[in-house]
N, C-alpha and C positions, 0 to 999 in steps of 0.2 A: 401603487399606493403602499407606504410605509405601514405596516402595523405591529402591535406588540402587546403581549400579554402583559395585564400588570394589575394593580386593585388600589383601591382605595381607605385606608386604613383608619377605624373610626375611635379619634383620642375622645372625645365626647360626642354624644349621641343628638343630644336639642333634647327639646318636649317630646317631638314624635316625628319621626323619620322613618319615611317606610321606600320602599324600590314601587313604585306603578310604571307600567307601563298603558295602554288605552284600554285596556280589561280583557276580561274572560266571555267573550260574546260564545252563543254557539251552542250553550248549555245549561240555559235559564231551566228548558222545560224538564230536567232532570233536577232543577233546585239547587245548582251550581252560581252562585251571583258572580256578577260581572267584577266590582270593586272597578280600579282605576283611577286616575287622577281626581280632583275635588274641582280643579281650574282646567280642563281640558284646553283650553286656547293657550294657555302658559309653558302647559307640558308641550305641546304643540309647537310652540314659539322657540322654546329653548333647544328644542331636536332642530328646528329649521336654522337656527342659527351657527351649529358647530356641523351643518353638515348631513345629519342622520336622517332615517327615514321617523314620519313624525310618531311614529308606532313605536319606535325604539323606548328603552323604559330607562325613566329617569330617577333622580329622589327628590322623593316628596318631601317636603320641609316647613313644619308647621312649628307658628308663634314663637318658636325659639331655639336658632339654627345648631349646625352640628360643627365641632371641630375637626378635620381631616387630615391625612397625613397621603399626600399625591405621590406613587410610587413608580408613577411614568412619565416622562416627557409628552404634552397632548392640548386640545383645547379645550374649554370648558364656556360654558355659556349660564347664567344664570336669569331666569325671566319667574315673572310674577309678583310678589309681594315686595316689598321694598326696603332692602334692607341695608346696614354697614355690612359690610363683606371685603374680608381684604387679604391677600395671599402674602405671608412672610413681612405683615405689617403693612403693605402698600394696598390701598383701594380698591376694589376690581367692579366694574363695571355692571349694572343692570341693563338687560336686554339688548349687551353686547358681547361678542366674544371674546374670549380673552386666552393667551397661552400662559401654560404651568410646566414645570421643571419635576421632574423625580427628586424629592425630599423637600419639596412647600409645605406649607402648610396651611389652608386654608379655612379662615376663621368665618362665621358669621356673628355678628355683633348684634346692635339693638336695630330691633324692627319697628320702623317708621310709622310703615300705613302698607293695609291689607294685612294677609293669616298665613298664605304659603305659597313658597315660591321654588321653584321646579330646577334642579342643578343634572343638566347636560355633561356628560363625556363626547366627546368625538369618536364617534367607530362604536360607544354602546356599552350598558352593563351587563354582565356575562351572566348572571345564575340561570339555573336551570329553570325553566320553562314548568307551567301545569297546566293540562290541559290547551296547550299552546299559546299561556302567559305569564309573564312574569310577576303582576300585580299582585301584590300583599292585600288578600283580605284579611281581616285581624279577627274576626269572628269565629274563621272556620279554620285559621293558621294556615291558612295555604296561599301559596308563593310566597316570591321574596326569599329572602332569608327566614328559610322555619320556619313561614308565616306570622311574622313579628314583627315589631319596628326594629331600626338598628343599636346595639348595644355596643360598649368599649368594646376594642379588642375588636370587632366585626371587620370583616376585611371584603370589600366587597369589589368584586373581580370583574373586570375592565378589559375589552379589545381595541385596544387607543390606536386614533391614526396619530402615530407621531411626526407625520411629515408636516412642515407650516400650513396655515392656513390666510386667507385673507379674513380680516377683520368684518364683520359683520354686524349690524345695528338694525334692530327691530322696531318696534311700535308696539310696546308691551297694552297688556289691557286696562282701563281706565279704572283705577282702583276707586274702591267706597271710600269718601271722607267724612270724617263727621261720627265715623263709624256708625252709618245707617247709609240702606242704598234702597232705592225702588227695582222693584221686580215685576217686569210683566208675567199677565197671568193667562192664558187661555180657559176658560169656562169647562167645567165636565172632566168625565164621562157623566159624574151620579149629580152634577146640581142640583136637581129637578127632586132631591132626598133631602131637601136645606128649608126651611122656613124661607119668605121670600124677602127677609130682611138679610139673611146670611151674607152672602155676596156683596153689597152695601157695606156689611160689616167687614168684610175681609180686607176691602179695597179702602175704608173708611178711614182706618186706625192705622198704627205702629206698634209693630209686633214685636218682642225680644227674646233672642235666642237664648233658652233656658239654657243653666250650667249642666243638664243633665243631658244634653247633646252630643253629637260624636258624627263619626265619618258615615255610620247608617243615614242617620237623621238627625233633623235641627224640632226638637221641640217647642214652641212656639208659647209664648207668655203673653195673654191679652184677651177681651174679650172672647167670651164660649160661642161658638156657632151652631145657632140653633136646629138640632133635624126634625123633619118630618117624621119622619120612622125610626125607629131603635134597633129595628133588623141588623143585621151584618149581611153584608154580599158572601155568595160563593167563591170561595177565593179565586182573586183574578189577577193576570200578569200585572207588574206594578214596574215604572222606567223611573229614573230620576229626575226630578221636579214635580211629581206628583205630589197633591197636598192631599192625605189621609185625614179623616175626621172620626176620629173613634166615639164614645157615648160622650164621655165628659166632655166632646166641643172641642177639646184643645188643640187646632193643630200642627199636623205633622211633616215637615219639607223631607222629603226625602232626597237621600244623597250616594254616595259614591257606592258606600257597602252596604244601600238596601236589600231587604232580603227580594225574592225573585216573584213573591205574589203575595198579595195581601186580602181581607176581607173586608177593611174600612171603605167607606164611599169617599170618592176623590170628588171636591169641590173645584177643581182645575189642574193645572199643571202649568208650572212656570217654563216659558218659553226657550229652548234650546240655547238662544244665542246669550238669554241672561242666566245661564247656568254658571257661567265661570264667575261673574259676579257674585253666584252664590256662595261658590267655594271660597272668595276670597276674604269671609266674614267669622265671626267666633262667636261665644257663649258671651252674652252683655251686648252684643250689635241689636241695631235694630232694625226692621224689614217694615218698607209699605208696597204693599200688592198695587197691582195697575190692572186694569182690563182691558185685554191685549185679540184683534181679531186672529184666525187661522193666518188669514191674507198676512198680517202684520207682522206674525210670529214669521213669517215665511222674508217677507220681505227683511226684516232684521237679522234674519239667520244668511242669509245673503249678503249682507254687509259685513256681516260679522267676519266670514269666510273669505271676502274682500280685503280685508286689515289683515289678516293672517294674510296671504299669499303675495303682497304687497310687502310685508317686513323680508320673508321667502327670499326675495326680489333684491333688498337693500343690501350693498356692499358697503363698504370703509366709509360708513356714515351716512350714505348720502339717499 
C-alpha cells in the first residue's frame, strides 16, 4: 500500500472546523470529556467510504464549509450534511468517494439541508493524539490543533494512501427537513423528580434550539417543565442525549462536548440511534420528543448499525 506524508492547507476556515475523531472514552471519571463527532453515523460513514478504520478522525464541518488547499495525491469522501462542494470548480460527490490531486482545491459552497458533515482522508489525519485521541474539545483546548477549530494558514497533516482506490457510495443519514426533526426519547433516570404533567409536556410541544447553544448543549426554547423538588442531585456521570432540567424548567440536550457529570435531574435520554439526527440540527431548528421503549431504543439502534455496515458494503454504486 502506497503512502505519503502530506496535509491539508486551510485558505479559509468555514464557521467552525474542528479534527474529531470518536472521542476520548477511558477518562470521564478523572473529568476528562469525551468530545467527538456531533453525527457519529457520518463521521462513521465517511472513514467506511475512503477505506479507514471508523475511529480514524476526520473534520468536522459546521453550517459553513472550509476552503482547502490538497497537498497529496489521495481519496477523499465527504458524508453528512449536504452540501455544494466542488474540487478545482468541478462537483464532488456526497457520501461518495472521490479522488484529488496535490494542488486542488477544495471548496465547500452553500449548505442545502442539515448542520455538518464529516470530510475523510484516505489513510487518516495525522496530529498528535491526547490522551489516545485526536478530538477537539473546545472548552478545555485539547486536541486537535491546540484544541481549536481550524484557522488560515492551519495545515493539517495527512498519512494519504495515494495508491487508486475503487469508487464507493454510501447511504448517508436521513437529514432533518423542514428544519425540525422528532427525536425519540427514553423516560429517566430522575422522571419520577417532574410534576406528572412534565413528560406530556415534553413529548406534547416543539422545542427550539436557543442561539445560546453550542457543541456542549442544545438549550432548548419552549414550555418550563414542571419539578417536583428543587433539590439538585449529587453530581452524576452524564452521556450525550441526556435531557438536564435545571430549576428554570428549561431544557438541556446535551451533546458532543458535555462536561463528564452533572447535578440536574435528567427527564430521559434521547436514544442512541437518533443521536446523529441530533447533531445534524442548529440554533432556530426545532425538536419534538417521542417516547421511545428500552426494547425500541434497542431495536432502532440495530437498524441503525444495519445502514452503516450496508454502505461498508457498497462498491462503485451499487
Amino acid at each position: 500500500m502506497s503512502m505519503s506524508l502530506g496535509a491539508l492547507e486551510v485558505i479559509r476556515p468555514g464557521l467552525l472546523t474542528t479534527i474529531q475523531d470518536l472521542g476520548r472514552y477511558g477518562h470521564q471519571a478523572v473529568g476528562v470529556p469525551v468530545a467527538g463527532p456531533m453525527d457519529g453515523f457520518s463521521h462513521r460513514l465517511a472513514n467506511h467510504l475512503v477505506g479507514n478504520d471508523p475511529a480514524a478522525a476526520t473534520l468536522e464541518i459546521t453550517m459553513i464549509g472550509p476552503e482547502l488547499l490538497i497537498e497529496v495525491d489521495t481519496t477523499m469522501a465527504i458524508a453528512g450534511a449536504l452540501f455544494e462542494a466542488s474540487c478545482d470548480g468541478q462537483a464532488v460527490p456526497i457520501d461518495t468517494s472521490f479522488a484529488v490531486q496535490a494542488g486542488q482545491r477544495l471548496k465547500f459552497g452553500r449548505l442545502v439541508q442539515g448542520a455538518r458533515a464529516y470530510l475523510s482522508v484516505a489513510g487518516g489525519i495525522r496530529t498528535d493524539g491526547v490522551l489516545g485521541s485526536r478530538a477537539t474539545h473546545l472548552v478545555s483546548g485539547m486536541g486537535g490543533l491546540s484544541g481549536r477549530a481550524l484557522m488560515p494558514g492551519d495545515r493539517v497533516p495527512v498519512l494519504a494512501q495515494t495508491a487508486s482506490r475503487p469508487v464507493r457510495k454510501g447511504v448517508g443519514l436521513t437529514l432533518p427537513t423542514g428544519r425540525r426533526a422528532r427525536l425519540r426519547v427514553v423516560p429517566g433516570p430522575q422522571d419520577d423528580w417532574f410534576q406528572s404533567g412534565a413528560l406530556k409536556a415534553l413529548v406534547g410541544v416543539s422545542f427550539r434550539i436557543s442561539p445560546r447553544s453550542n457543541r456542549m448543549g442544545y438549550r432548548l426554547e419552549g414550555p418550563p417543565l414542571a419539578r417536583l423538588d428543587e433539590r439538585e442531585l449529587v453530581s452524576e456521570p452524564v452521556g450525550m442525549g441526556a435531557i438536564q432540567v435545571p430549576t428554570s424548567g428549561e431544557p438541556i440536550l446535551l451533546m458532543a462536548d458535555r462536561q463528564t457529570a452533572g447535578g440536574y435531574p435528567k427527564i430521559g435520554y434521547v436514544i442512541t440511534a437518533d443521536l446523529p439526527l441530533a447533531g445534524q440540527l442548529a440554533p432556530g431548528d426545532f425538536i419534538e420528543f417521542a417516547v421511545c421503549s428500552r426494547q425500541g431504543a434497542v431495536a432502532a439502534l440495530i437498524a441503525h448499525e444495519r445502514q452503516l455496515l450496508r454502505s461498508a458494503d457498497m462498491k462503485d454504486g451499487s
